[in-house]
Each structure stands twice: as structure tokens, then as C-alpha cells.
C-alpha positions as CSV (number, residue, x, y, z in Angstrom):
1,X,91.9,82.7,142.7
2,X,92.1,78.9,142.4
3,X,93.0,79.5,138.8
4,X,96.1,81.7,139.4
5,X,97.2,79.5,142.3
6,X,96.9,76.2,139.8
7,X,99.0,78.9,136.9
8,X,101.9,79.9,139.7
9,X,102.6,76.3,139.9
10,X,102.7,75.0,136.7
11,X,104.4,77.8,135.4
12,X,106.9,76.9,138.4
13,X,107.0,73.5,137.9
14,X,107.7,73.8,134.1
15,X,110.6,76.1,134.6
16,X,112.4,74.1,137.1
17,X,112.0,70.7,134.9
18,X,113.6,73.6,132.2
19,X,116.7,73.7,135.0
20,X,117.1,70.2,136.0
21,X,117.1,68.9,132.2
22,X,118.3,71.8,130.5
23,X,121.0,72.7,133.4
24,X,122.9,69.7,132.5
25,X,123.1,70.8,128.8
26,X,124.7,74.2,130.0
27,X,126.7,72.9,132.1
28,X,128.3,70.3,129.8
29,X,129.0,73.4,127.3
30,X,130.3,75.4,129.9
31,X,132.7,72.9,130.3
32,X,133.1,71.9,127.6
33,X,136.8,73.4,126.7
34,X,137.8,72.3,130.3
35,X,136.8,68.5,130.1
36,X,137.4,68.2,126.2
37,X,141.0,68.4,126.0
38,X,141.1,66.2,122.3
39,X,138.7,65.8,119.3
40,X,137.0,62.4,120.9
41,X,136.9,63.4,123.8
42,X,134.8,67.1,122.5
43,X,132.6,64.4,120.5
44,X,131.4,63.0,123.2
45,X,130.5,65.4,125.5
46,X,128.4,66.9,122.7
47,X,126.7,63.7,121.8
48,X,126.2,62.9,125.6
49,X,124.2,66.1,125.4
50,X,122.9,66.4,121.4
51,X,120.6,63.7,121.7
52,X,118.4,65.1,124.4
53,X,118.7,69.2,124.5
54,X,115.5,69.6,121.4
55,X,113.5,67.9,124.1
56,X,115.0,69.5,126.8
57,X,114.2,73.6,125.8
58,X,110.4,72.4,125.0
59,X,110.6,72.8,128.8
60,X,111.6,76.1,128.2
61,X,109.6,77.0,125.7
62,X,106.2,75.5,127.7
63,X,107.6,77.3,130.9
64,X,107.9,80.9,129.3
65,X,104.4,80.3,127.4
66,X,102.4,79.4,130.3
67,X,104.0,82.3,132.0
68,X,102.9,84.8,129.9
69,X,99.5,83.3,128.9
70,X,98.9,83.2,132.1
71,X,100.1,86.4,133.3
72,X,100.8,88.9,130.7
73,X,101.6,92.0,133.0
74,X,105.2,90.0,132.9
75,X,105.8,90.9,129.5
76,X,106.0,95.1,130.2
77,X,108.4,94.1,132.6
78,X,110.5,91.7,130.0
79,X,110.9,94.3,127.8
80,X,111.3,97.4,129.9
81,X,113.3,95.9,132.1
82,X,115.1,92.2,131.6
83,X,115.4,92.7,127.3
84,X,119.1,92.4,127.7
85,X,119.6,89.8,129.7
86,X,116.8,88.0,128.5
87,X,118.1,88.2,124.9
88,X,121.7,87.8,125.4
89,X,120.3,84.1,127.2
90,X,117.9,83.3,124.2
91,X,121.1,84.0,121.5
92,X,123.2,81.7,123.3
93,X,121.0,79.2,123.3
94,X,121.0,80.1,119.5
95,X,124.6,80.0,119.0
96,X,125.1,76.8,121.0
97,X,122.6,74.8,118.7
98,X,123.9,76.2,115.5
99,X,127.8,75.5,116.4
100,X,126.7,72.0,117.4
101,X,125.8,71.5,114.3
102,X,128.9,73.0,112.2
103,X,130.6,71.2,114.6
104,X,128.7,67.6,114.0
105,X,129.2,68.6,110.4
106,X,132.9,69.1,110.3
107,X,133.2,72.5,108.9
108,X,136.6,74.1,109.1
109,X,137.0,76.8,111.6
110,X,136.3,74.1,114.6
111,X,138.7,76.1,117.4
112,X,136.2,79.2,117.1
113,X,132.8,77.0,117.1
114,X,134.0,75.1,120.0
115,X,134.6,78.6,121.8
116,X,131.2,79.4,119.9
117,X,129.6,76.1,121.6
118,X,130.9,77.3,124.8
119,X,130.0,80.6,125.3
120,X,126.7,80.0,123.8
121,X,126.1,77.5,127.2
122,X,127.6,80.2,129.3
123,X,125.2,82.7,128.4
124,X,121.8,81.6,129.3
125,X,123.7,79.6,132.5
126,X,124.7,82.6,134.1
127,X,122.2,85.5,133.3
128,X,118.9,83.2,133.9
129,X,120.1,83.2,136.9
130,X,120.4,86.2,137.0
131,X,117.1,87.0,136.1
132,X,116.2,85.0,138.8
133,X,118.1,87.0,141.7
134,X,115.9,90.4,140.3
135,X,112.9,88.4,140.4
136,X,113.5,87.0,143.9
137,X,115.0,90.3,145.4
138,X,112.5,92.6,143.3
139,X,112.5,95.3,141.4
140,X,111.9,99.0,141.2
141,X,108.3,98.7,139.0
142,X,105.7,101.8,138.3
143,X,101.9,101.3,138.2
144,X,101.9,100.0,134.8
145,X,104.1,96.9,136.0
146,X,107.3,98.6,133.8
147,X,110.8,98.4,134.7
148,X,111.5,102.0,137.1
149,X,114.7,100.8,137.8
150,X,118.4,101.9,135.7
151,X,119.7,99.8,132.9
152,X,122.4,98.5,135.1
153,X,119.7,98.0,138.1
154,X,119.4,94.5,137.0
155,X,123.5,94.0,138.5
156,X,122.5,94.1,142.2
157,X,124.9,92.3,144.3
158,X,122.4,90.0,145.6
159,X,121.3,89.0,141.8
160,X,124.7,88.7,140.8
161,X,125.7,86.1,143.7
162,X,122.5,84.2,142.3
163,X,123.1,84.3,139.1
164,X,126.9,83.0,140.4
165,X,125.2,80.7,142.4
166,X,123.1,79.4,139.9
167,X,126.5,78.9,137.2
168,X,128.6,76.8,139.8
169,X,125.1,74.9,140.1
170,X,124.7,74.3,136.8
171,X,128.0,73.4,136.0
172,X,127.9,70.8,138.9
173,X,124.7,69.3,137.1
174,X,126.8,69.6,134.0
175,X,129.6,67.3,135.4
176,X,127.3,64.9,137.1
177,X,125.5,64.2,134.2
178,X,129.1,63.9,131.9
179,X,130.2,61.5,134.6
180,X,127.2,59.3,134.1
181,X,127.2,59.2,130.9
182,X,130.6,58.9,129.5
183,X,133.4,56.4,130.3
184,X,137.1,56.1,130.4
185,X,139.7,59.2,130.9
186,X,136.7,61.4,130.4
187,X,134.4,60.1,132.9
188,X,137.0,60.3,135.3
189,X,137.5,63.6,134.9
190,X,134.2,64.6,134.6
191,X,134.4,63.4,138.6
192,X,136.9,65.4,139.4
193,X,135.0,68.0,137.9
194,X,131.9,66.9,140.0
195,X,133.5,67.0,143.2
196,X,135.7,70.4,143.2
197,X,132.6,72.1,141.7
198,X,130.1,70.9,144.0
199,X,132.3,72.3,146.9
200,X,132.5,75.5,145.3
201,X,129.0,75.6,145.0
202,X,128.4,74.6,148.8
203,X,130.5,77.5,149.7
204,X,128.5,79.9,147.1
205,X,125.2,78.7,148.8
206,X,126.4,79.1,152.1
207,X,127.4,82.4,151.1
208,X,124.1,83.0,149.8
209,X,121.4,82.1,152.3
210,X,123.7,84.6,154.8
211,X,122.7,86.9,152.4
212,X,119.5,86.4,151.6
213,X,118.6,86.6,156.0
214,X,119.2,90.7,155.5
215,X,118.2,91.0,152.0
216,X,115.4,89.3,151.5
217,X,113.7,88.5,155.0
218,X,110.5,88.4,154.3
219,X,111.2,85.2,151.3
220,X,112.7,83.7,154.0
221,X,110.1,83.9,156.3
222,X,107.4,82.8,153.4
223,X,109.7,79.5,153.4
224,X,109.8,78.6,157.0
225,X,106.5,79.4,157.4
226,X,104.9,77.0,154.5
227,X,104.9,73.4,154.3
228,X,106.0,73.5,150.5
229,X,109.0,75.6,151.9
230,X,110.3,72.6,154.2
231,X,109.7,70.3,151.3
232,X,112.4,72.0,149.1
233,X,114.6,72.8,151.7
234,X,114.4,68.4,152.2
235,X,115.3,68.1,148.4
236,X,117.9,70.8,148.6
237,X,119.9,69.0,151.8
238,X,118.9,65.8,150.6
239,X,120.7,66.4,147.2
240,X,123.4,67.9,148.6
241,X,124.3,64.8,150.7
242,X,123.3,62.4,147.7
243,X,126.0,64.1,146.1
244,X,128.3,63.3,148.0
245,X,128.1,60.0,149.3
246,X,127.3,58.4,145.5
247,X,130.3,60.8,144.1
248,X,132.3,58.6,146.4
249,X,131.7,55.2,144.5
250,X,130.5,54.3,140.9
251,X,127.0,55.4,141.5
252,X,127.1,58.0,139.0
253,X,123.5,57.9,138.1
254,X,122.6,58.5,141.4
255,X,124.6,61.1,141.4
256,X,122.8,63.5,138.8
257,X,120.2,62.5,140.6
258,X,121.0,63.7,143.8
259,X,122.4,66.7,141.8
260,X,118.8,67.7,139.9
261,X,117.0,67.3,143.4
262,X,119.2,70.5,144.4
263,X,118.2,71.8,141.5
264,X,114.5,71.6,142.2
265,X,114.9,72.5,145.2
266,X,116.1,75.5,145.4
267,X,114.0,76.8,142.0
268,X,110.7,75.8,144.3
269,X,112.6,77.7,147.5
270,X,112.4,80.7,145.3
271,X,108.7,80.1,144.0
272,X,107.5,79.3,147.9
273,X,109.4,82.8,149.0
274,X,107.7,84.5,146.8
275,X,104.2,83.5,146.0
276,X,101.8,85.2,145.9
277,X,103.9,87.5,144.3
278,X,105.3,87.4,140.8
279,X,108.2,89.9,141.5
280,X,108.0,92.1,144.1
281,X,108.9,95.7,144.6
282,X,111.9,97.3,144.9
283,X,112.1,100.7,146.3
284,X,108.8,101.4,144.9
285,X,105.4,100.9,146.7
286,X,104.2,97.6,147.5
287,X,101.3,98.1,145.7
288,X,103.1,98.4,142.4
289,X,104.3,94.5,142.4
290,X,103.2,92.0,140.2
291,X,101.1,89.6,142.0
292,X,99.3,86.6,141.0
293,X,96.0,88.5,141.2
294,X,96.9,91.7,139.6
295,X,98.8,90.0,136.6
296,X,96.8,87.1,135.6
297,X,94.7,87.1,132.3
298,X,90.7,86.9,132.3
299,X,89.4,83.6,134.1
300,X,87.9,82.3,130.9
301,X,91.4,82.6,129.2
302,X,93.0,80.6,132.1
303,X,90.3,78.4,132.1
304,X,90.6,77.8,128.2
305,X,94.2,77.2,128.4
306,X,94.5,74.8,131.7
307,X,92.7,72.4,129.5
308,X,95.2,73.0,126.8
309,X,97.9,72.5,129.1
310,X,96.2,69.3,130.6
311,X,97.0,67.7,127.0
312,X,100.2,69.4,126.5
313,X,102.3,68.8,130.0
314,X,101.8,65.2,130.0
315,X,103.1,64.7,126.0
316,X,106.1,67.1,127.1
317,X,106.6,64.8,129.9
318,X,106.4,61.7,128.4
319,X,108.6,62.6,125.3
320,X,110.9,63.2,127.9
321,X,110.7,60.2,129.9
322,X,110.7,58.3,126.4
323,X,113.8,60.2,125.0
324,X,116.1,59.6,128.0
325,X,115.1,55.7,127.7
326,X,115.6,55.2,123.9
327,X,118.4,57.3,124.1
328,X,120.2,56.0,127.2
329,X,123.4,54.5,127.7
330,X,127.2,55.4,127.7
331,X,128.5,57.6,124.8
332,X,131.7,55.9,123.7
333,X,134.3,56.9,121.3
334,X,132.8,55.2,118.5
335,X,129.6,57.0,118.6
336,X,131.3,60.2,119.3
337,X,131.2,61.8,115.6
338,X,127.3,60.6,115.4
């Protein structure tokens, strides 16, 4: 069972550094036609976030491989079940990447790239979170571990005030980071942006954890009852109020700071509520969710590939670290077409 604890939280812990790094990439494209009102100003909100989303999605990529290594009885569900969402996500990100780079290139047609650019970051902002609210809330699942649910099951209210939830959020990191790293009218904007959004999202939250005390009492039990639970909780409020009082002066980098620890947060509130299950059920017995025991791979497999991952983490990790100091600074209107 040590194995499949050791799995739960790297799987957990490589899909929220996915959200904190990645988020702000989404959320710069979601606001992208909002904050880029001119050709310069477009320029270097892309570069702000060109330079660091290849690195970024390895996060991804490492998160949704260890999860399925790990525990393959999450792939039935995938693609009985969350193939829509799941795909309309993974061809944004597509879209976004190849627009970028018609974009970057200058091809004609810019008006419908940028609104290419755009909705590509919407995408995967709002339906991973999405996915999310299903996995948190559960889901109707028959003894094989498939989807038992309807095609539209995956719109439950709850899931679609997380996946809302998890757009404003996102879109708040997005305008942290944009303040911290550009300058002039467009920094100052990107505040704005920052602060109206970061209420909105207070309200959505607020919203949210009233909802989740009748819909999903026993997570919220699981939280207040583990230490791990109190720990996020402490990066969520602590976030929340970083935002704030560094929003108020030039302390921009603290900021996105404060603004990823919400982001952490709340991805490891959702892990702690529900561990040890994968995804619970929903209107089906409880015996028919996926758990950490019932949906893990042979021992020797895990074994095998924690040593892998040993290797692998740390380079992810410190490619990261390395890209966002090589490749740190303000993006400025002379580096915008780069």
C-alpha cells in the first residue's frame, strides 16, 4: 500500500505544478483579446508566456503519465466517460501552440489566429476544471471502472461551478503573472485585471465551499480531519491575502506568488478530500469506485517506475527552475515580435 500512497502524491503533486505553471499560460490567452488591445501590446503577452509554456505542459505530460502508469483502471473511465472533454482540452492546447506560432511568424489572417490563440487557452482552462468537479463529486461507474453515467452526466452543477471556479482562478493567475512581467500601459492593466478578477473569484469560491458542505460532505470531512487538509487550506487563505496586500503596491512578483499558492492549495484540498479514492461513486455502489488499491498496477510495475520517476521529477524540476531564471525579466516592446 506504501507504493500507491507514494503514486497518489506524485501523481498529485505533478498535476498541480501542471496548474500553477501552466495556469498562468491559460490565463494570459484567455485574456489575451481583453488586455491586447494593439499589435505590441498582443506581442508581449505572448512572449511573456512563449518562452516558458514547452516547459510548462512537460508538467502535464509527466502528471497524466504517472497517472495512468500508475493506475490504469483510470483509462476505462477517460474514454467511456471524460473523451470529450478531455479531448476538446488536449486540441486547445493544440491550437494555442500552432496559432502562436503563425502568429510569431506573421502570416496573414492574424484577427482569426488571435481568436484561434484565445479560444485554444480557454479550452483546457475551463473543462480541466471541469474534469476536476466530476472527479471530486464522483461519478456513476459499473464494476469494470467504465463511465455508467449519460453523455451530458459530466455537466453537473457542482462540476460546472468548479470548472467556473477553476476559469476565474486561472485567469487571476493569468493577470498576476502579466503584471509581473510586463511594463508600461499593459502592466497597468494587467492590475486591473488582477484585482477585479481575484474578487470575482473570491465570490465564486465562497459560492463554492457552501456548496460543496451539502454536496460533497464526506471530502469535506476528509479535509478537516487530516493534517495535509489544514496545510492547504493555510496556502489557500494565505494566498488569498498575499494577493491582496502585494496587489496593493509594486510587489508584483509576490503577487503571482501569492496567486500560485491558491492554486496549490486548493488542487491538494481536492487530492486530501478524496484520497484514498481516485474518483468516487456516484449513484452507483461504493464499491464500484476507483480507489488507490483497486486501480493501481502490479507492485513490481510501480516499483520499476518510482525509480524512473526518481530521475525524471527532479530534471522536470530543474529545467523548470533553470528556464524561469535564464528566461526572466520584463518583456518590453522591443522584444515583443521575438
Amino acid at each position: 500500500m506504501e507504493l500507491q500512497v507514494t503514486w497518489f502524491v506524485l501523481v498529485a503533486v505533478l498535476l498541480t505544478g501542471y496548474a500553477v505553471l501552466d495556469g498562468f499560460d491559460l490565463g494570459v490567452g484567455v485574456l489575451y483579446p481583453i488586455m491586447g488591445r494593439n499589435s505590441g501590446q498582443q506581442s508581449m503577452l505572448r512572449a511573456s508566456i512563449g518562452r516558458h509554456w514547452d516547459g510548462n505542459e512537460l508538467w502535464l505530460a509527466a502528471g497524466l503519465g504517472a497517472m495512468y502508469i500508475a493506475f490504469p483502471a483510470l483509462s476505462s473511465l477517460t474514454f467511456s466517460g471524460f473523451l470529450i472533454p478531455l479531448a476538446l482540452a488536449l486540441g486547445g492546447l493544440l491550437l494555442r501552440a500552432v496559432a502562436a506560432v503563425l502568429l510569431r511568424r506573421g502570416q496573414a489572417h492574424h484577427v482569426m489566429w488571435d481568436a484561434v490563440f484565445s479560444l485554444g487557452s480557454l479550452l483546457p482552462a475551463a473543462l480541466l476544471g471541469l474534469l476536476l468537479g466530476n472527479v471530486v463529486l464522483g461519478v456513476p461507474l459499473d464494476a469494470g471502472g467504465d463511465y455508467a453515467g449519460s453523455p451530458w452526466g459530466v455537466l453537473d452543477p457542482f462540476a460546472l461551478l468548479v470548472g467556473f471556479t477553476g476559469l476565474v482562478m486561472l485567469m487571476t493567475q493569468g493577470a498576476a503573472w502579466a503584471a509581473y512581467r510586463t511594463e508600461g500601459q499593459l502592466r497597468l492593466k494587467a492590475v486591473v485585471a488582477r484585482s477585479g478578477l481575484h474578487w470575482l473569484f473570491l465570490v465564486s469560491l465562497a459560492g463554492l465551499t457552501v456548496y460543496s458542505v451539502f454536496a460533497i460532505p464526506e471530502r469535506m470531512e476528509n479535509v478537516l480531519d487530516r493534517p495535509t487538509g489544514w496545510l492547504c487550506l493555510a496556502l489557500v487563505v494565505g494566498g488569498i491575502v498575499g494577493v491582496r496586500l502585494c496587489g496593493r503596491g509594486w510587489s508584483d512578483g509576490r503577487a503571482f506568488l501569492a496567486s500560485s499558492s491558491t492554486v496549490a492549495g486548493l488542487i491538494g484540498l481536492a487530492a486530501t478530500g478524496n484520497y484514498p479514492q481516485l474518483v468516487p461513486a456516484r449513484g452507483t455502489p461504493p464499491e464500484t469506485a476507483l480507489t488507490i488499491a483497486n486501480a493501481s498496477a502490479p507492485e513490481q510495475t510501480l516499483t520499476v517506475m518510482l525509480i524512473v520517476a526518481c530521475v525524471g521529477v527532479p530534471l522536470v524540476l530543474g529545467y523548470t527552475v533553470y528556464a524561469h531564471r535564464a528566461l526572466g525579466g520584463k518583456v518590453g516592446l522591443p522584444a515583443a515580435g521575438h
